[in-house]
Backbone as CSV, one residue per row, in Angstrom:
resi,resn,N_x,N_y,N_z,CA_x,CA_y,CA_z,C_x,C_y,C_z
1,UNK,108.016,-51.434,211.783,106.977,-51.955,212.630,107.495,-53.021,213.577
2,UNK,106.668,-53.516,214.085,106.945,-54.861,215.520,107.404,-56.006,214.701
3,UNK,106.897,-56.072,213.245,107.406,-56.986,212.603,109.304,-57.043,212.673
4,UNK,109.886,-56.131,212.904,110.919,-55.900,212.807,111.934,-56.166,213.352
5,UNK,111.485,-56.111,214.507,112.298,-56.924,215.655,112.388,-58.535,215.685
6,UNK,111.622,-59.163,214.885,111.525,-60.477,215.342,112.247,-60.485,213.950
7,UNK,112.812,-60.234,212.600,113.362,-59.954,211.675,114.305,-59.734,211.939
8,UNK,115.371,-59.054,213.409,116.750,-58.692,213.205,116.850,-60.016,214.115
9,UNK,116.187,-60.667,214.849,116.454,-61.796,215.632,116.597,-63.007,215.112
10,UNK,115.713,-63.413,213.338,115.838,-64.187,212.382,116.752,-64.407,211.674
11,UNK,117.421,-62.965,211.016,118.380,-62.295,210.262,119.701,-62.881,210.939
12,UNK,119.907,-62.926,212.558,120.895,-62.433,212.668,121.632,-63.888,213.511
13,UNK,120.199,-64.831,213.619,120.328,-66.168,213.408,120.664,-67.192,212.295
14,UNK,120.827,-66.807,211.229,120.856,-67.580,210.133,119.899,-68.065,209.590
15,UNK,119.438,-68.578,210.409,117.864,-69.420,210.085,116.770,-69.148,208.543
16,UNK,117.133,-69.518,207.600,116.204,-69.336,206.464,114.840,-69.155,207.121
17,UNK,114.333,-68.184,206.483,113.193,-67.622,206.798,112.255,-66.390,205.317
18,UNK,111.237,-66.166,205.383,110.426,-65.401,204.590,109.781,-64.297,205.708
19,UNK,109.802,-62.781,204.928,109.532,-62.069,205.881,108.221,-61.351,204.949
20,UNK,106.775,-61.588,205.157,105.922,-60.812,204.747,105.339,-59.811,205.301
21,UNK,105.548,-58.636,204.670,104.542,-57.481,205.254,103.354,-57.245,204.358
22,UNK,102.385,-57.388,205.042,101.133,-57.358,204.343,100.567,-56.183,204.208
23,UNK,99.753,-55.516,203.135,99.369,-54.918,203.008,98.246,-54.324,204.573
24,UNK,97.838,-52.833,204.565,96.686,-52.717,205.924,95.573,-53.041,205.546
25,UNK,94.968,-53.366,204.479,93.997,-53.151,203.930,94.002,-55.046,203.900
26,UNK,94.775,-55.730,203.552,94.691,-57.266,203.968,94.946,-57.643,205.003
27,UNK,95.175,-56.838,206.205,95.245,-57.368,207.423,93.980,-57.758,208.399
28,UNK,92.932,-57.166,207.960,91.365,-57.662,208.563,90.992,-59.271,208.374
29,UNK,90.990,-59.811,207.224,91.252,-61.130,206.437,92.100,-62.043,207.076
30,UNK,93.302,-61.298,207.383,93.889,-62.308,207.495,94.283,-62.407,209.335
31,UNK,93.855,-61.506,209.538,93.839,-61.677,211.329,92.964,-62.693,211.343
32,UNK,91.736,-62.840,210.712,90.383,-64.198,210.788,90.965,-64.847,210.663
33,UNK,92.085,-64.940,209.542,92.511,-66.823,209.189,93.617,-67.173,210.365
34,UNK,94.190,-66.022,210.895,95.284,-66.333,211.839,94.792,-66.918,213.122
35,UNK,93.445,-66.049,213.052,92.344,-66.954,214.660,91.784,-67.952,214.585
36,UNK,91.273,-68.628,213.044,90.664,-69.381,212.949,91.817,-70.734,212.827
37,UNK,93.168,-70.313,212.837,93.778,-71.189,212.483,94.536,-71.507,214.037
38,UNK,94.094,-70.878,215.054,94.787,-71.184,216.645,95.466,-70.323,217.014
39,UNK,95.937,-68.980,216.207,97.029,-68.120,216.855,96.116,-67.005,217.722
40,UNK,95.483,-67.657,218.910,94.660,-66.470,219.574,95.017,-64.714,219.811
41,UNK,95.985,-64.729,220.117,96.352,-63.193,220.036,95.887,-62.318,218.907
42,UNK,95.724,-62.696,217.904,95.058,-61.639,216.685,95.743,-60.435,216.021
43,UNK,97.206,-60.629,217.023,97.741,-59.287,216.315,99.389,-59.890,215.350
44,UNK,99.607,-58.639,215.544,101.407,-58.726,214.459,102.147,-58.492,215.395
45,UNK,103.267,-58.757,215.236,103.755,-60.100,213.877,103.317,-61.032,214.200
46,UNK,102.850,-62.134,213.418,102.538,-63.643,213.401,103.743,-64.319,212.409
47,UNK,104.447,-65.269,213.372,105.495,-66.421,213.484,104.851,-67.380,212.795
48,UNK,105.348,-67.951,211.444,104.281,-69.320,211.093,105.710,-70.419,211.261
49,UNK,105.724,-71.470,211.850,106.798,-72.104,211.698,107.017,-73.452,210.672
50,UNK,107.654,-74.226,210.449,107.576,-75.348,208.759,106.662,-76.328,209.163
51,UNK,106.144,-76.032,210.446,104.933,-77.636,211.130,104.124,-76.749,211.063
52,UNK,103.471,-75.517,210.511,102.097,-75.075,210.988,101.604,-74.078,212.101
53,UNK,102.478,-74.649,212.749,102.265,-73.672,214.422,102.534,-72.218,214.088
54,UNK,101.507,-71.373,214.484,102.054,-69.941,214.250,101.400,-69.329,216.202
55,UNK,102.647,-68.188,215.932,102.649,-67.495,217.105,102.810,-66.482,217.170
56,UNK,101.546,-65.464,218.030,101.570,-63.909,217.677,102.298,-62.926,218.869
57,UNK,102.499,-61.759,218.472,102.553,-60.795,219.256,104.453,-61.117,219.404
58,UNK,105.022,-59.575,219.453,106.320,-59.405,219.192,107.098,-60.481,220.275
59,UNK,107.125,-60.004,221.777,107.908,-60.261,222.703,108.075,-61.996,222.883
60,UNK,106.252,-62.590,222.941,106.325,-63.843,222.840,107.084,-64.771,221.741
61,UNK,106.892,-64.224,220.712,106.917,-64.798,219.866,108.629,-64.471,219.618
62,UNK,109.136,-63.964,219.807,111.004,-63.797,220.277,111.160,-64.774,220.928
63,UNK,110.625,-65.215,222.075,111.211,-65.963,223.586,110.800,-67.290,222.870
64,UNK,109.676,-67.536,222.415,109.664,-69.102,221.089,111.003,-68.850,220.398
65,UNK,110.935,-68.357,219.904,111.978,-68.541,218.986,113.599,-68.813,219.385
66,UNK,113.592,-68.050,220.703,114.677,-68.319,221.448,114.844,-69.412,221.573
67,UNK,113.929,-69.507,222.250,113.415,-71.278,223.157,114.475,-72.219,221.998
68,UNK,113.702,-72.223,220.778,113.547,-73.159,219.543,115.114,-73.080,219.212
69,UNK,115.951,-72.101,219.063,117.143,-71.365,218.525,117.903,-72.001,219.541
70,UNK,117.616,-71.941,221.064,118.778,-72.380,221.828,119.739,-70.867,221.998
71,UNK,119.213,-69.984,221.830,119.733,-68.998,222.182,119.142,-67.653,222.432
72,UNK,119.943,-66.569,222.694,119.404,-65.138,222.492,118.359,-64.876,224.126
73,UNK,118.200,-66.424,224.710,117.738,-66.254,226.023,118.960,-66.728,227.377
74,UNK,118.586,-65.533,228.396,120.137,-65.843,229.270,119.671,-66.974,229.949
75,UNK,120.654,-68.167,230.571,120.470,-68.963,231.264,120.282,-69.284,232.589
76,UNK,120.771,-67.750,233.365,121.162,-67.635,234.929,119.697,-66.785,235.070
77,UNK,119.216,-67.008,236.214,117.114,-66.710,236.669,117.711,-64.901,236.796
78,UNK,118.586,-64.264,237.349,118.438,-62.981,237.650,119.144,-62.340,236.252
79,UNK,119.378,-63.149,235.282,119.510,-62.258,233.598,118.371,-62.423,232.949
80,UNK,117.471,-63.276,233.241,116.670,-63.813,232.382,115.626,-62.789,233.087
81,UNK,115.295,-62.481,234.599,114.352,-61.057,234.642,115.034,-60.066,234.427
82,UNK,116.523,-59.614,234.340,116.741,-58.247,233.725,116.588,-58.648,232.204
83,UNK,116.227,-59.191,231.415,116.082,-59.323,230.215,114.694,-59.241,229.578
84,UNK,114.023,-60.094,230.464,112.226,-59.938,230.903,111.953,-58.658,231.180
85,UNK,112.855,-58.090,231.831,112.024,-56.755,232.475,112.601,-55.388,231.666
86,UNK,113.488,-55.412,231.091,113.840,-54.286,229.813,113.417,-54.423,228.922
87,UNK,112.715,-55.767,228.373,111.598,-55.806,227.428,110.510,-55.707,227.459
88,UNK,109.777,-55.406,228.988,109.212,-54.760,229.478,108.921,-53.223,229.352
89,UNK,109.663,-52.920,229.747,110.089,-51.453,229.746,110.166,-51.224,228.446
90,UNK,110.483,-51.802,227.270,110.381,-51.158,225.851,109.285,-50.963,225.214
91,UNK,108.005,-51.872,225.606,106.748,-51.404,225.710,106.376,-50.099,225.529
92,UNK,106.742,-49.177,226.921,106.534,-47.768,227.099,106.941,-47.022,226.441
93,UNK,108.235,-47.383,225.407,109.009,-46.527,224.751,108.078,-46.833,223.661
94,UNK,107.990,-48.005,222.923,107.311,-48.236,221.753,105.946,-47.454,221.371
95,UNK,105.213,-47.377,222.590,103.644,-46.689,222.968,103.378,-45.180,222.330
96,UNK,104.813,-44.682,223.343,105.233,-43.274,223.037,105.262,-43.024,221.234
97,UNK,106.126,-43.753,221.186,106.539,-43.933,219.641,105.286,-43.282,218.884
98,UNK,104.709,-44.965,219.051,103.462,-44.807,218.388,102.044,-44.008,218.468
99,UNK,102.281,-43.399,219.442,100.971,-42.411,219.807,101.734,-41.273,218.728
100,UNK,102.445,-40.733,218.679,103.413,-39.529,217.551,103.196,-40.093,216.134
101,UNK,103.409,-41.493,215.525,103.152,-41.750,214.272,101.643,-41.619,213.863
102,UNK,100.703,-41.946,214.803,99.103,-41.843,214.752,98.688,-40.766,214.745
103,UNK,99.516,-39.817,215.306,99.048,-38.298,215.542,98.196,-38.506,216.555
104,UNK,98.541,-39.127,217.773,97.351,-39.248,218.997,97.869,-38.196,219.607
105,UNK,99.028,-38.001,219.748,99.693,-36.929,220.468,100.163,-36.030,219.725
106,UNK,99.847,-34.821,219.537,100.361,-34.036,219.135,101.693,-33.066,219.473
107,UNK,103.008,-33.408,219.380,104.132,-32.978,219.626,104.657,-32.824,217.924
108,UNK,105.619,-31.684,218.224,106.565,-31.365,217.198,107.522,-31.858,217.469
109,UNK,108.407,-31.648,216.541,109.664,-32.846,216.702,110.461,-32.347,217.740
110,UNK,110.893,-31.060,217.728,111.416,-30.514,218.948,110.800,-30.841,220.306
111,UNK,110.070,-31.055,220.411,108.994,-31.137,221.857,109.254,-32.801,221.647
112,UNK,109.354,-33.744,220.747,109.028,-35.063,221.347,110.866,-34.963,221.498
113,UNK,111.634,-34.552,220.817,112.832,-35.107,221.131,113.841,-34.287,222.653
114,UNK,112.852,-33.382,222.728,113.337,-32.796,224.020,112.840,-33.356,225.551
115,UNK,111.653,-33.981,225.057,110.553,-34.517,226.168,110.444,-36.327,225.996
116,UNK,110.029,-36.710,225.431,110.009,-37.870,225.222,111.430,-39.011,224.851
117,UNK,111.483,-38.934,223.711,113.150,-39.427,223.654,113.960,-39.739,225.188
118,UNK,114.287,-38.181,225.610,115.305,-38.461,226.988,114.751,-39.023,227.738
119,UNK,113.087,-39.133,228.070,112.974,-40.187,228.866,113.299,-41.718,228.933
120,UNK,112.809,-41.636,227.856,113.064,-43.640,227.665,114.605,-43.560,226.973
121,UNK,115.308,-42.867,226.399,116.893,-43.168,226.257,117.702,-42.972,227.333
122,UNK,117.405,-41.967,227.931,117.558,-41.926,229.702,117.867,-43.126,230.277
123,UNK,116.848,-43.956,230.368,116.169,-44.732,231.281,117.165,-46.050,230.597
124,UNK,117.157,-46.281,229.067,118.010,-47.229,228.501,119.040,-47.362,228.926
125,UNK,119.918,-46.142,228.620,120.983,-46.018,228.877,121.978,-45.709,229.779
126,UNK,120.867,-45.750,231.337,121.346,-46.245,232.495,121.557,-47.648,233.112
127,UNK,120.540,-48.183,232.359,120.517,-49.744,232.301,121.673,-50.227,232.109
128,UNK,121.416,-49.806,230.356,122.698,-50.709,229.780,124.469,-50.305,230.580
129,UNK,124.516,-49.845,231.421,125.821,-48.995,231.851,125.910,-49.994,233.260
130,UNK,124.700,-50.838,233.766,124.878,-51.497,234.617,126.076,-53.002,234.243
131,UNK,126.223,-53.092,233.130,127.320,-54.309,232.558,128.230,-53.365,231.674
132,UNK,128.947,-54.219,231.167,130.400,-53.536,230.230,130.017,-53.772,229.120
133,UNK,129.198,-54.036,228.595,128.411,-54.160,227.556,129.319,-54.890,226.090
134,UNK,128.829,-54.615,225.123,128.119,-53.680,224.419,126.472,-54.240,224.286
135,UNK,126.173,-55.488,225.306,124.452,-55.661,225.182,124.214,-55.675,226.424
136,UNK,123.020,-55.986,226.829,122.288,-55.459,227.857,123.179,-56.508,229.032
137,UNK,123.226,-57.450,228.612,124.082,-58.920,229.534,125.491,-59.095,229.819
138,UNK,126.198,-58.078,228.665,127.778,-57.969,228.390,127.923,-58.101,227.339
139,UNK,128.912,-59.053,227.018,129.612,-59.642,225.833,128.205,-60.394,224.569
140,UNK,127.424,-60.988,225.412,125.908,-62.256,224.557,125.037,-61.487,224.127
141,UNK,124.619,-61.213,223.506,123.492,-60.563,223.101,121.892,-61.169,223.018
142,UNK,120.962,-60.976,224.060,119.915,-61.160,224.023,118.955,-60.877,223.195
143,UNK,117.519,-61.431,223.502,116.362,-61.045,222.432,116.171,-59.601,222.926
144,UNK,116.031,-59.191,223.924,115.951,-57.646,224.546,116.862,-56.701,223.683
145,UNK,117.963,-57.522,223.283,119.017,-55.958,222.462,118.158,-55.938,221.208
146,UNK,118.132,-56.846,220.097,116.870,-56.798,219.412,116.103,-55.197,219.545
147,UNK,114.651,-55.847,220.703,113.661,-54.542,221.068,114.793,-53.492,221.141
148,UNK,115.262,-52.785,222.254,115.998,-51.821,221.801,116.611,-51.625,220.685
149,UNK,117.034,-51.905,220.126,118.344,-51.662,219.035,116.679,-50.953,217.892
150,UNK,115.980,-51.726,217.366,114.941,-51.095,217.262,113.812,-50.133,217.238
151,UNK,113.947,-49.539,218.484,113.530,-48.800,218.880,114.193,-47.548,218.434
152,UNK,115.678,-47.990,218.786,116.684,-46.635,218.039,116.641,-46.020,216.965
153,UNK,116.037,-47.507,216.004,115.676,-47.507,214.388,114.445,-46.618,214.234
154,UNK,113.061,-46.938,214.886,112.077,-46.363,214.830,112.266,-44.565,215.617
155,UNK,113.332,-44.316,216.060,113.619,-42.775,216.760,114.433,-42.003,215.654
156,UNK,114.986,-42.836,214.553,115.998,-42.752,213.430,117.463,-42.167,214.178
157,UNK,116.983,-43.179,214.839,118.625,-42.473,216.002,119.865,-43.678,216.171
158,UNK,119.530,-44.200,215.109,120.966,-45.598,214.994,121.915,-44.899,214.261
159,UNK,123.188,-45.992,214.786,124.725,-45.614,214.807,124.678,-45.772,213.199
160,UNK,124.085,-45.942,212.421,124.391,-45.917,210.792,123.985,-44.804,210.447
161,UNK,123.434,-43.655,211.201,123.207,-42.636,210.414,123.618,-41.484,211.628
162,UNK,124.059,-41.763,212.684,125.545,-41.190,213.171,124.360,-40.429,214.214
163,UNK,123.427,-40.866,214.716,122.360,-39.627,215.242,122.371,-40.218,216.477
164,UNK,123.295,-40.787,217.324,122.866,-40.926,218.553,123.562,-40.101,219.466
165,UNK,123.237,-39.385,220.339,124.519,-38.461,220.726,125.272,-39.746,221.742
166,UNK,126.932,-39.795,221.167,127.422,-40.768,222.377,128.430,-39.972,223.474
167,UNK,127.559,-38.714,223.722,128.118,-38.686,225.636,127.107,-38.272,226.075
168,UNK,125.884,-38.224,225.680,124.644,-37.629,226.718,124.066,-39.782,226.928
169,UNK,124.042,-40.746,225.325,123.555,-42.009,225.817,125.350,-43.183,225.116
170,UNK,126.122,-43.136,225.428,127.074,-43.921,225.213,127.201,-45.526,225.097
171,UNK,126.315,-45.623,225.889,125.885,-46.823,226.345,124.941,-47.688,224.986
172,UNK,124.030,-46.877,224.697,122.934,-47.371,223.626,123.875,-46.960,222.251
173,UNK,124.613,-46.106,222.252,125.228,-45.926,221.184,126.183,-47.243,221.073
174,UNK,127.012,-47.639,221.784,128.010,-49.342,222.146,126.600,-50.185,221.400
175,UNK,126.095,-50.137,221.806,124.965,-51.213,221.662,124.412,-51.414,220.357
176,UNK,124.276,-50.047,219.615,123.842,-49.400,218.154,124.920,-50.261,216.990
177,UNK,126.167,-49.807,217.173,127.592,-50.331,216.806,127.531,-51.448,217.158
178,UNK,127.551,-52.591,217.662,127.639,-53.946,217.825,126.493,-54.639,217.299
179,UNK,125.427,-53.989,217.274,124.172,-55.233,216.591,124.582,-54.485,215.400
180,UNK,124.956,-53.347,214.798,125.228,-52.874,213.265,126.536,-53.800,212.591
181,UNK,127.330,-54.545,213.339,128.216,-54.681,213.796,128.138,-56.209,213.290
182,UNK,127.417,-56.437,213.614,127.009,-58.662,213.445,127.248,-58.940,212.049
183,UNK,127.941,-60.135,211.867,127.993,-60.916,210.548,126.739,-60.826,209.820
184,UNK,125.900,-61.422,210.318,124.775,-61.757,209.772,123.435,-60.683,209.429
185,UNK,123.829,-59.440,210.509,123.182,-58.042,209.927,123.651,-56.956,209.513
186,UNK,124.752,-57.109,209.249,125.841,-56.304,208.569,124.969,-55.377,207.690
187,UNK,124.746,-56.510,206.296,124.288,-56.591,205.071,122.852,-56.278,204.866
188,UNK,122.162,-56.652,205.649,120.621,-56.361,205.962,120.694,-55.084,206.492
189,UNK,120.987,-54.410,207.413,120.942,-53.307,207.792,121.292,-52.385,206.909
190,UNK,122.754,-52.856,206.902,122.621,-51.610,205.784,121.872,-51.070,204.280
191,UNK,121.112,-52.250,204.159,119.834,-51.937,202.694,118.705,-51.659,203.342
192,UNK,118.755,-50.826,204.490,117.405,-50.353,204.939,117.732,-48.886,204.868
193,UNK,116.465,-48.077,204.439,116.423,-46.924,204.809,117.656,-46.435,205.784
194,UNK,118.145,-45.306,205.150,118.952,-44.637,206.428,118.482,-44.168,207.483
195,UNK,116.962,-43.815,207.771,116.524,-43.464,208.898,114.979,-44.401,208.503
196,UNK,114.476,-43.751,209.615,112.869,-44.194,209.491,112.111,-42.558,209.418
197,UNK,113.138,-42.178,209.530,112.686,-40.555,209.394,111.717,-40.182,210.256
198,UNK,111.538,-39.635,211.311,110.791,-38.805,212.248,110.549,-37.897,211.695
199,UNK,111.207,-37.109,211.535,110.996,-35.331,210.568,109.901,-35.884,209.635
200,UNK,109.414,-36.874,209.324,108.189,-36.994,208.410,106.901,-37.134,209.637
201,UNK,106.799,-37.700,210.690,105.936,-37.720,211.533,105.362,-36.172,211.700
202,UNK,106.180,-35.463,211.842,105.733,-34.346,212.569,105.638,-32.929,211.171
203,UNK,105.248,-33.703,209.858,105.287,-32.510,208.865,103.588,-32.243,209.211
């Protein structure tokens, strides 16, 4: 889930942290206490920090954390909108995603990975080919590699389970390998599921 991304950005900071996933059935409850307590957005993930302050919704609540971290945000104004604006763009990919897990859209797996997929890995992995990578900026790795790298996870198309093709997207595959790649998510990654499994979406 969206929780997830703000989890490889925690993870891969050091930063002691607690990661709860709540049940769906306790999430009505506790969206009230999250509004009643100032976090207007109402949705997930919600950021609680050691003063109280909590902060919702994926993207924002990254760029706090950046902020707070002193890192993971670029410093020069024309990285900081290509960084803004591919996390942007992961939006659309995520949408897609999720209209297929809901069954809003009805595609078979062949049809989403022939149709959907190449669009938004397409679209990634022309991006990322604009620097020498292996992240969206070069050598630094932003909160944006995060959302992507993610996304790969939720397509079950990360470099730990060897499913990315690297000469049709090479680029996102570099990218797959280097956040798999980090000290600090080495170890975490690899005790996750080997896929997120798609082939279960579409039984």
């Amino acid at each position: 889930g969206k929780g997830e991304n703000v989890k490889l950005l925690l993870q891969d900071s050091g930063v002691s942290h607690e990661y709860i996933r709540p049940e769906r059935d306790q999430w009505p409850a506790l969206k009230q206490q999250m509004i009643d307590r100032g976090c207007f957005p109402g949705v997930m993930p919600i950021v609680e920090l050691e003063d109280g302050k909590l902060y919702g919704g994926t993207i924002p609540a990254m760029r706090v954390l950046s902020r707070k971290l002193g890192k993971y945000l670029p410093s020069d104004e024309e990285d900081q909108y290509m960084a803004d604006s591919v996390a942007d763009l992961s939006l659309d990919w995520a949408s897609a995603i999720t209209l297929v897990f809901r069954k809003i859209v009805r595609l078979t797996q062949e049809e989403h990975q022939n149709t959907v997929y190449p669009i938004h890995a397409g679209r990634m992995d022309r991006i990322y080919s604009n620097r020498e990578g292996p992240f969206l900026l070069g050598s630094e790795v932003c909160y944006t590699d995060f959302l992507i790298y993610h996304l790969l996870q939720e397509e079950g198309k990360t470099a730990q389970v060897s499913k990315i093709d690297q000469t049709e997207y090479p680029h996102l595959a570099k990218l797959a390998q280097a956040i798999e790649s980090r000290p600090n998510l080495k170890e975490y990654i690899s005790s996750l599921p080997a896929a997120v499994a798609m082939e279960d979406v579409f039984k």
